[in-house]
C-alpha positions in Angstrom: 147.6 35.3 -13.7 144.4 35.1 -16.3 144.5 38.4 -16.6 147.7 39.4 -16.9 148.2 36.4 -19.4 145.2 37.9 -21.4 146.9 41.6 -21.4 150.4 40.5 -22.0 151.4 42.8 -19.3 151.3 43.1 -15.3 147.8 43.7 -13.1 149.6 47.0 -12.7 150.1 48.5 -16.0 146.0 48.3 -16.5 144.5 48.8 -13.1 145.6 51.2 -10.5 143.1 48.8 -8.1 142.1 45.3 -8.3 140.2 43.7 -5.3 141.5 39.9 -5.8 138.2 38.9 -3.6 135.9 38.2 -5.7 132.1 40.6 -5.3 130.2 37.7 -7.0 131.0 33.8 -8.5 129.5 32.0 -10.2 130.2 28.5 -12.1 131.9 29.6 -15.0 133.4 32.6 -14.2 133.7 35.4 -11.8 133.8 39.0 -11.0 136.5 41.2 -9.2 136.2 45.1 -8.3 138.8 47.5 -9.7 140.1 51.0 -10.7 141.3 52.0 -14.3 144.4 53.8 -14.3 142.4 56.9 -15.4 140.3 56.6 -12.0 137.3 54.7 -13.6 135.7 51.9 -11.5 134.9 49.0 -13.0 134.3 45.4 -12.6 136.1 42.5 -14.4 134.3 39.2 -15.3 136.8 36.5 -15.8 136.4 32.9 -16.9 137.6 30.4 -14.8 140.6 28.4 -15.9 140.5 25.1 -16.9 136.5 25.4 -17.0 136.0 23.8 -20.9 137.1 20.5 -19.8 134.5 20.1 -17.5 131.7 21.7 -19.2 132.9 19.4 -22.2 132.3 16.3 -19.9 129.3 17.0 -18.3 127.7 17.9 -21.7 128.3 14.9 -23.1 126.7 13.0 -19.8 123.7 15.4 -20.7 123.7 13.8 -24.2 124.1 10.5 -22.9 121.3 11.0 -20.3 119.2 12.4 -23.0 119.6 9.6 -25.9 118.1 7.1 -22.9 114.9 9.0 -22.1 114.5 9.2 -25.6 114.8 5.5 -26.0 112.7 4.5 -23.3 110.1 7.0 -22.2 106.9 7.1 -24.1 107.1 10.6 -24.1 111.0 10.8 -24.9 110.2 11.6 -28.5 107.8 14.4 -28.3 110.4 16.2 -25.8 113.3 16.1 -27.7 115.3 16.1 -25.1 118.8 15.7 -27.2 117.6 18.8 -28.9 117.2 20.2 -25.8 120.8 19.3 -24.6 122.2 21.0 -28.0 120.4 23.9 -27.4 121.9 24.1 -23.9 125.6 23.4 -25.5 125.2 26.0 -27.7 124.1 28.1 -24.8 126.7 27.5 -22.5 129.8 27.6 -25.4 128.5 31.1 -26.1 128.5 32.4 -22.8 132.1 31.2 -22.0 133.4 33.9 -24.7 132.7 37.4 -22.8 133.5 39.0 -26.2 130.6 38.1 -27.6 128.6 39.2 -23.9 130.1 42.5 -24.3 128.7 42.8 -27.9 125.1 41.6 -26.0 126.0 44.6 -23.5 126.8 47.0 -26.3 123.8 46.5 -28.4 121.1 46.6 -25.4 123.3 49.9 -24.1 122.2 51.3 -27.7 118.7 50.2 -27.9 118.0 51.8 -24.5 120.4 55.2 -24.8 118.7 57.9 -22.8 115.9 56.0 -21.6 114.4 56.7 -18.1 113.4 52.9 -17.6 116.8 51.0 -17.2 120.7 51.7 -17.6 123.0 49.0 -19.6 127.0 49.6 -17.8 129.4 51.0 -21.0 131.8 48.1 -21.7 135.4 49.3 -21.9 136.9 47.5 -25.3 140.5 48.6 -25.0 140.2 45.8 -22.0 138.2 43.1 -23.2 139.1 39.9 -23.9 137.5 36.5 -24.6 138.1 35.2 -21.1 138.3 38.8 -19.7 135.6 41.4 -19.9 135.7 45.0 -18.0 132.7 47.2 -17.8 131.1 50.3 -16.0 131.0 49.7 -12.1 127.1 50.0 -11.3 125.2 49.9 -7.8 122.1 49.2 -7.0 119.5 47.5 -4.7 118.7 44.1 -6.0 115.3 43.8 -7.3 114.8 40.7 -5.0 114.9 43.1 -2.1 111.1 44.5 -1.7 111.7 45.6 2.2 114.9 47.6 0.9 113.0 48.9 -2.1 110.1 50.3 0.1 112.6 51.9 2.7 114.1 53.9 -0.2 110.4 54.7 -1.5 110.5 53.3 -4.5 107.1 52.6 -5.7 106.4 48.7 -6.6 103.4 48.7 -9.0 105.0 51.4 -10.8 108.4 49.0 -10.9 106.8 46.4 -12.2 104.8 48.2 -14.9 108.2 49.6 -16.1 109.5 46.1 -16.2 106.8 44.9 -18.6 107.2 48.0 -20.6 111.0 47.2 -20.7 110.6 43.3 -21.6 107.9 44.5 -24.7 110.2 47.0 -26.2 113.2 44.2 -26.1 111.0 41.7 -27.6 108.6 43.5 -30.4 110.7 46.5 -30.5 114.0 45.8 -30.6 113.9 42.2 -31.1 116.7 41.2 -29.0 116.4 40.8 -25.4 118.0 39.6 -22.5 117.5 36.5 -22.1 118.6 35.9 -18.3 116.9 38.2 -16.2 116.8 36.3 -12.9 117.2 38.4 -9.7 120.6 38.0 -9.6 120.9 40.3 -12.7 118.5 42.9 -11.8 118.7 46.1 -9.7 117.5 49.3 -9.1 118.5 52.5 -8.4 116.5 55.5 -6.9 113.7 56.9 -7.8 113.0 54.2 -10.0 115.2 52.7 -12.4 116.5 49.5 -13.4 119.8 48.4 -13.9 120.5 45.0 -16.0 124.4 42.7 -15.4 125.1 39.7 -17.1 124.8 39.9 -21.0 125.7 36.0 -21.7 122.8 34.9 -22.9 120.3 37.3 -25.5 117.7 36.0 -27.5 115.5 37.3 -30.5 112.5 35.7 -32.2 111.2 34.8 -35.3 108.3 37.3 -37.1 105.6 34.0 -36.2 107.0 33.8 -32.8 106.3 37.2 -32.1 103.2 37.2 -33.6 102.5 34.2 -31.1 103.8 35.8 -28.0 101.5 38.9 -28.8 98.4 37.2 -29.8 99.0 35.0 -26.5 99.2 38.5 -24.2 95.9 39.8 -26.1 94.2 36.6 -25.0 95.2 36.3 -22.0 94.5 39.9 -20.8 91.1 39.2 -22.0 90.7 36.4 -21.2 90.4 34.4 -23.7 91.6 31.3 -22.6 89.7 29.1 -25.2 92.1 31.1 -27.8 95.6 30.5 -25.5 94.5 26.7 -25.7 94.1 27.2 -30.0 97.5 28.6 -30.5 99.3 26.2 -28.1 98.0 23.6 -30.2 98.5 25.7 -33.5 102.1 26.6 -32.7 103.3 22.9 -32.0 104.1 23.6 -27.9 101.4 20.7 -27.5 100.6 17.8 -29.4 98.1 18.4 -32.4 95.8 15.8 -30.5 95.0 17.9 -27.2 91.6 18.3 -26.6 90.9 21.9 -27.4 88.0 22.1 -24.5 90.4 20.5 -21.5 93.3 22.7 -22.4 91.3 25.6 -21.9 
């Protein structure tokens, strides 16, 4: 009824198959397996109805929740923690319009055309809605699985190399990454290659938080730990009155 409500037509007159059992769920939406009419499979991400109110209620629990520890906990303050509940609301607001996720998709499918390290599913537009999203059908073994990912010879070290080499072009590269890559998200697919799902939530940096991140890597791969403890201080992600010598 979403869907058809979203088209302004019947299940039908878009999709010569739609599984109504769901592949995967999740809290705020979930995701069926179908056919295009012109014999593409796909999968459909839709919201669940009648999902704002609640997210509307708990969030402003959270803010409750959040104004008391900052009240009462010596270290309230320093945490921010109602800054830390916007942030999520902001999250959370965003990733209930799959519009804007299918933009995510489209733009990492572009920064990553042609390359051998990891496939981004095309989104199909004609079909896309705010509460209705329809992209490429991909399989894949999920990343979670190392038994699995042995049997089909897949060689780990080389895996994970490829993984760090993805997450450094998204970051210093491109500058927009995905910013939800839990295993849930993650596959591969023979002989090596990674597949990504689940564009909701992106993120990019600013030029000193990249310059951060990066100075961080350099010191930690040599090392340097006395440097780490300098620009945790330096960058405000501890207070200005750590000891320099018992951080490192």
């Amino acid at each position: 009824r979403i869907i058809e409500k979203a088209y302004g037509r019947a299940l039908e007159e878009v999709f010569a198959e739609f599984d109504e059992t769901p592949i995967a769920s999740a809290s705020i939406a979930q995701v069926h397996a179908a056919r295009l009419l012109d014999g593409r499979e796909v999968v459909v991400k839709v919201v669940r109805p009648d999902i704002a109110p609640v997210i509307r209620r708990d969030i402003g629990l959270m803010y409750i929740l959040a104004d008391q520890v900052q009240r009462f906990w010596r270290d309230g303050r320093r945490l921010r923690p109602v800054e830390v509940v916007a942030e999520f609301e902001r999250t959370i607001w965003d990733e209930l319009d799959l519009a804007r996720e299918a933009a995510n998709a489209s733009q990492l499918r572009r920064n990553f055309e042609g390359s051998p390290l990891i496939y981004i599913p095309e989104i199909y537009w004609p079909h896309t809605r705010r509460n209705v999203m329809v992209m490429e059908r991909v399989e894949g073994t999920p990343i979670s699985h190392v038994d699995e990912l042995k049997q089909l010879g897949i060689d780990i070290p080389q895996l994970a190399r490829m993984g760090v080499e993805i997450f450094f072009t998204q970051v210093f590269r491109d500058n927009f990454f995905h910013a939800d890559m839990h295993p849930g998200n993650i596959f591969v697919e023979p002989p090596a290659k990674y597949l990504a799902v689940d564009f909701g939530i992106v993120g990019t940096l600013s030029l000193s938080d990249q310059r951060y991140l990066a100075e961080n890597f350099l010191a930690f791969f040599n090392r340097d730990y006395r440097r780490v403890a300098e620009m945790h201080v330096e960058s405000g992600w501890v207070p200005d009155t750590t000891r320099i010598e018992e951080f490192e």
